[in-house]
C-alpha positions in Angstrom: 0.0 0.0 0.0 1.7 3.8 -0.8 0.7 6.6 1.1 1.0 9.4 -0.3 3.2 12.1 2.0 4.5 16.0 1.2 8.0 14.0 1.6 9.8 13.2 -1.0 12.8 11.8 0.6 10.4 9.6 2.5 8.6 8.5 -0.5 11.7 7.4 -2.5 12.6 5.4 0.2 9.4 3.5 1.1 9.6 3.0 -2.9 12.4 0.8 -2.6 12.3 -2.2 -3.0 12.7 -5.1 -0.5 16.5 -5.7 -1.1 17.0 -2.2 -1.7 15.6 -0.8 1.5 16.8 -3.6 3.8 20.3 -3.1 2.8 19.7 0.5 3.3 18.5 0.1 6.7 21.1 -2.5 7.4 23.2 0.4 7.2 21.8 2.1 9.7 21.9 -0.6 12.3 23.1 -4.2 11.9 20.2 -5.9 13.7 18.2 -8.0 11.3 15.1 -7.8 14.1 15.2 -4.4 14.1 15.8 -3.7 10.7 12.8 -6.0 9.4 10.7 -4.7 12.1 11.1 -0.7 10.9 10.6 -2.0 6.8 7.1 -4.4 7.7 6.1 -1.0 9.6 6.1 0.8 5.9 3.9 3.2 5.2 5.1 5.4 7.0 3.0 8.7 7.3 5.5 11.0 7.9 9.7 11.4 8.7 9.2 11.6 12.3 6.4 8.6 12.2 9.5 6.4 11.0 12.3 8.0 12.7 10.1 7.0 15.9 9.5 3.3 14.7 13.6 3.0 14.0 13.8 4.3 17.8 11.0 2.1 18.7 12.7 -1.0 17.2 16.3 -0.4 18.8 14.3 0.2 22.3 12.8 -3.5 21.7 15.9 -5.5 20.7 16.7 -8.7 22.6 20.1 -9.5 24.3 21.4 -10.9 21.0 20.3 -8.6 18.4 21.7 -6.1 21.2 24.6 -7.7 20.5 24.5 -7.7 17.0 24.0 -4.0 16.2 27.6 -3.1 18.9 29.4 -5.5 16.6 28.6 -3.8 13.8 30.4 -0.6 15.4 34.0 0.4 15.7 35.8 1.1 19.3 36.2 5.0 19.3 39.2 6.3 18.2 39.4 3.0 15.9 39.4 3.7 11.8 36.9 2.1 10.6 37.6 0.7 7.4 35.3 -0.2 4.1 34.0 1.3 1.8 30.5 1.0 2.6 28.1 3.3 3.8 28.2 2.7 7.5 31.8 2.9 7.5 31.7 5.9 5.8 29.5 7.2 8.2 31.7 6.2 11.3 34.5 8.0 10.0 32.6 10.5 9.9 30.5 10.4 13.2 34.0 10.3 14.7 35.7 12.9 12.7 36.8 14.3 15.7 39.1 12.2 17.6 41.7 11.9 14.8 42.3 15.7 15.3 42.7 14.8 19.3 45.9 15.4 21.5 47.3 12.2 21.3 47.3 11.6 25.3 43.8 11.9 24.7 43.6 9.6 22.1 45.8 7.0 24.5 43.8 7.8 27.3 40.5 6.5 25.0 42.5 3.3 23.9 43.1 2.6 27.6 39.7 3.6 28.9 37.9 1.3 25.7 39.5 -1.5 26.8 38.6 -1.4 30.4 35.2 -0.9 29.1 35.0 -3.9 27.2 36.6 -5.8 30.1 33.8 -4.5 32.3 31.0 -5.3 29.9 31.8 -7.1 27.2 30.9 -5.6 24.1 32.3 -2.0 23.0 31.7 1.5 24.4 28.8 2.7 22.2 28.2 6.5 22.3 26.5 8.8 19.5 29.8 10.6 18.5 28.7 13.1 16.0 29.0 16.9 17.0 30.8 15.3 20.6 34.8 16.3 20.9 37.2 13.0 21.8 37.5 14.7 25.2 33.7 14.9 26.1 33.4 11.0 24.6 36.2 10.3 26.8 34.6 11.7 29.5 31.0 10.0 28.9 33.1 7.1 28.8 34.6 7.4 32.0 31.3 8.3 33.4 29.5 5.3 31.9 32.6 2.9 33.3 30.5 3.4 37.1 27.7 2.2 35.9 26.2 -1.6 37.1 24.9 -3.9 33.9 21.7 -2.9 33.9 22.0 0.9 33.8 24.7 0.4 31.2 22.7 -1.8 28.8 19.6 1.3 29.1 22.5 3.5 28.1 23.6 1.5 25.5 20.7 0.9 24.0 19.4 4.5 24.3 22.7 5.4 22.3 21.9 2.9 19.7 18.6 4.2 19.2 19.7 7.7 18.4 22.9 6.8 16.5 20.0 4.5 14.3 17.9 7.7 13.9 20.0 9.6 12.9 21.4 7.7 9.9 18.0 7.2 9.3 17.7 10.7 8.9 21.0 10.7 6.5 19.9 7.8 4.5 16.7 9.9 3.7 18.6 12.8 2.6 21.2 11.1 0.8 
């Protein structure tokens, strides 16, 4: 069924077809679940109708498609590497820790890998528009956290790093 919106961004995409627009949105967030959940939710009536569905599906993942989606993203400070879009779209989220002091830069090494020590699974923040010293901070911050509280975190991060590629994929 096509709904017919003032959008046009959000019309080409909802266009696509079901290879096309899953691979799109597989770019966005690596969680099959989530990724299926936000393309079966088509039409959508508006951008914010389906930016809040793609938040809505990250908020419901399971343990394992939790899982899923952090493997899917690089350690900050790491390069990511590819040539696909979410690469490209890491590099950019990150853009600012290359241009980092580089005791800052250690100090997120370091503090990464007592992270994943701690939890298991990489230190998942939404980097775009944050400095390296104010992720380094967040990260520091987050490393006092118990599992529970974490996982909200990290899923609430998720969420917002999903929406807004989302929100690039629709004006790319």
């Amino acid at each position: 069924m096509q709904l017919h919106t003032d959008d046009a961004a959000l019309e080409r995409f909802q266009a696509l077809d079901d290879e096309a627009g899953l691979e799109a949105l597989h770019a966005c967030c690596a969680s099959r679940v989530c990724v299926v959940r936000v393309w079966a939710g088509r039409p959508y009536r508006s951008r914010a109708e389906l930016l809040d569905a793609v938040e809505a599906a990250c908020r419901g993942l399971d343990d394992d498609q939790l899982d899923l989606a952090l493997a899917a993203h690089p350690r900050i400070g790491d390069r990511p590497s590819g040539s696909g879009v979410e690469a490209r779209w890491s590099r950019q989220e990150q853009a600012s820790v290359p241009d980092a002091d580089a005791g800052t830069r250690h100090e997120l090494v370091e503090a990464n890998r007592t992270y994943e020590e701690r939890f298991g699974h990489v230190f998942l923040i939404r980097a775009a528009g944050r400095s390296a010293a104010e992720m380094l901070a967040e990260l520091r911050r987050r490393l006092g956290n118990d599992p529970a509280a974490e996982r909200l975190e990290v899923v609430d991060q998720l969420a917002r790093i999903t929406r807004l590629r989302v929100e690039r994929l629709l004006e790319s």
